[in-house]
C-alpha positions as CSV (number, residue, x, y, z in Angstrom):
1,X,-6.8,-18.2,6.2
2,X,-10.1,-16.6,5.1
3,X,-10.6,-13.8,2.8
4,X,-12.2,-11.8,5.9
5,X,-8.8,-13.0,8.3
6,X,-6.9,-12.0,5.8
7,X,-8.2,-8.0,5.7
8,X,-8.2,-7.9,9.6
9,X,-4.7,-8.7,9.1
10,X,-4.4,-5.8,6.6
11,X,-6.5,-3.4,8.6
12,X,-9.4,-3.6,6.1
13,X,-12.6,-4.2,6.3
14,X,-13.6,-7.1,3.4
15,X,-17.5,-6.4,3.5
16,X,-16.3,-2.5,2.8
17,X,-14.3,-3.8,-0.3
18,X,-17.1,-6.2,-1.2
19,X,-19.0,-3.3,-1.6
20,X,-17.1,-2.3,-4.5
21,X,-15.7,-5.5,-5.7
22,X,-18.8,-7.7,-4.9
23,X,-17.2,-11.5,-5.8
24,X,-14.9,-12.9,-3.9
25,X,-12.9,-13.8,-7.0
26,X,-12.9,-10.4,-8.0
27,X,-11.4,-9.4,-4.8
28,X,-9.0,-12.2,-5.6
29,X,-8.0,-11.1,-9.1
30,X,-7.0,-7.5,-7.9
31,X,-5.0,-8.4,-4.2
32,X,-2.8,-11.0,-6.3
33,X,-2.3,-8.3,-9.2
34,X,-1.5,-6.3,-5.9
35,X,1.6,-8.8,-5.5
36,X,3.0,-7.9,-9.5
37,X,2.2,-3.7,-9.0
38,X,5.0,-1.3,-8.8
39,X,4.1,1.4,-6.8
40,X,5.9,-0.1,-4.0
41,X,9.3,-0.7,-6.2
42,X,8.3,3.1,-7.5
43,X,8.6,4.5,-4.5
44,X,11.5,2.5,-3.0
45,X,13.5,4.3,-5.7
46,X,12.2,7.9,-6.0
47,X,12.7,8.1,-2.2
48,X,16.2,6.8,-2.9
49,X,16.8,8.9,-6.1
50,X,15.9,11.5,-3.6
51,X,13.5,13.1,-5.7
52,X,10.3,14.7,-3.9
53,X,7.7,15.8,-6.5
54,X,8.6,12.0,-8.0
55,X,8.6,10.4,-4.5
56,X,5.2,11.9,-3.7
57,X,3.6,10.5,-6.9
58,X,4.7,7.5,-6.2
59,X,3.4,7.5,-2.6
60,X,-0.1,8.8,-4.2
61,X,-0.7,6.2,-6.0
62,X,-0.1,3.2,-3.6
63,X,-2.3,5.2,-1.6
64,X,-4.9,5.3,-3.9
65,X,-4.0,1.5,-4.9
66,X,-4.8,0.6,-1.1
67,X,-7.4,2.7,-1.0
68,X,-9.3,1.0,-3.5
69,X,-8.4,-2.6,-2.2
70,X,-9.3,-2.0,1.4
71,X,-5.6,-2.2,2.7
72,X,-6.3,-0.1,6.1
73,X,-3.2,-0.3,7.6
74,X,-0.8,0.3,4.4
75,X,-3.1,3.3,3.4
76,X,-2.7,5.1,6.9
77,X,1.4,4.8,6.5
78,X,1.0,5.9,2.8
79,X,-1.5,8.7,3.1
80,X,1.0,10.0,5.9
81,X,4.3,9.6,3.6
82,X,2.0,11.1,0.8
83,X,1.1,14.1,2.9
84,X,4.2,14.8,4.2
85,X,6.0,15.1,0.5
86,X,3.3,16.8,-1.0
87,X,5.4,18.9,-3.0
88,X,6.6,22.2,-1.5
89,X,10.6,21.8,-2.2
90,X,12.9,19.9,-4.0
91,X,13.6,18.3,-1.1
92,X,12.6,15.0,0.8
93,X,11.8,15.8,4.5
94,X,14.6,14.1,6.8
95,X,11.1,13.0,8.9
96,X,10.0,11.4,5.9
97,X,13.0,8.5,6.5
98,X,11.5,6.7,9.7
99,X,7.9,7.1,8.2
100,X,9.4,5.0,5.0
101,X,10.7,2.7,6.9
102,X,6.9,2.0,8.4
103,X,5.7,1.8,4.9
104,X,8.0,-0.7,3.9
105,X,6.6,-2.7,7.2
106,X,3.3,-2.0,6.3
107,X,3.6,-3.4,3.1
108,X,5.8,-6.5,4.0
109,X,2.7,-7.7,6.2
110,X,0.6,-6.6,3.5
111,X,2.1,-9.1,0.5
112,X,2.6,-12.0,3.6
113,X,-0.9,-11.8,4.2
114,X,-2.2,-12.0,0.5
115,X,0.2,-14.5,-0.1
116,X,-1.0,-16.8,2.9
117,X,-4.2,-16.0,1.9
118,X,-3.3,-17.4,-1.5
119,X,-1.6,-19.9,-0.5
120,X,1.8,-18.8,-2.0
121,X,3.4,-18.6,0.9
């Protein structure tokens, strides 16, 4: 798998990121400290803890995470869960269940694509 296979499979756009990042390695370094970052974990267990002003930091900064690496299609899911617990209550929106449950898809395919990439598989 090539770097630029491996963002169509994420939904990004690797000449995008390449403007920010602009080595290959350097792209490299920060998807594979992607793999070790606990925003996902974070999240996993403030939206289990039940906790909505928690939960939504969480989601806000894998959000911003993806953002920065390019991760198109785990960004969209995020920004969504992100939006939707922006806090107003105490309070996680019962909606806010079946849009987790993309984000945890989201991100699966995101970490099986970087590994493949990486050869970790």
């Amino acid at each position: 798998m090539t770097i630029e296979q491996c963002y169509q499979t994420l939904g990004g756009s690797f000449a995008e990121v390449s403007m920010r990042l602009p080595s290959v390695r350097l792209v490299e370094k920060f998807i594979e400290k992607f793999l070790a970052d606990g925003s996902f974990d974070a999240l996993c267990a403030q939206m289990s803890s039940g906790s909505r002003v928690d939960a939504f930091r969480a989601a806000h900064t894998l959000k911003g995470v993806c953002a920065n690496l390019g991760f198109g299609r785990l960004l969209s899911s995020t920004s969504r869960l992100t939006e939707m617990l922006r806090p107003e209550g105490s309070a996680i929106p019962a909606e806010a269940g079946p849009l987790m449950d993309e984000v945890r898809e989201d991100y699966r395919v995101t970490v099986e694509a970087i590994r493949a990439y990486l050869g970790q598989s």
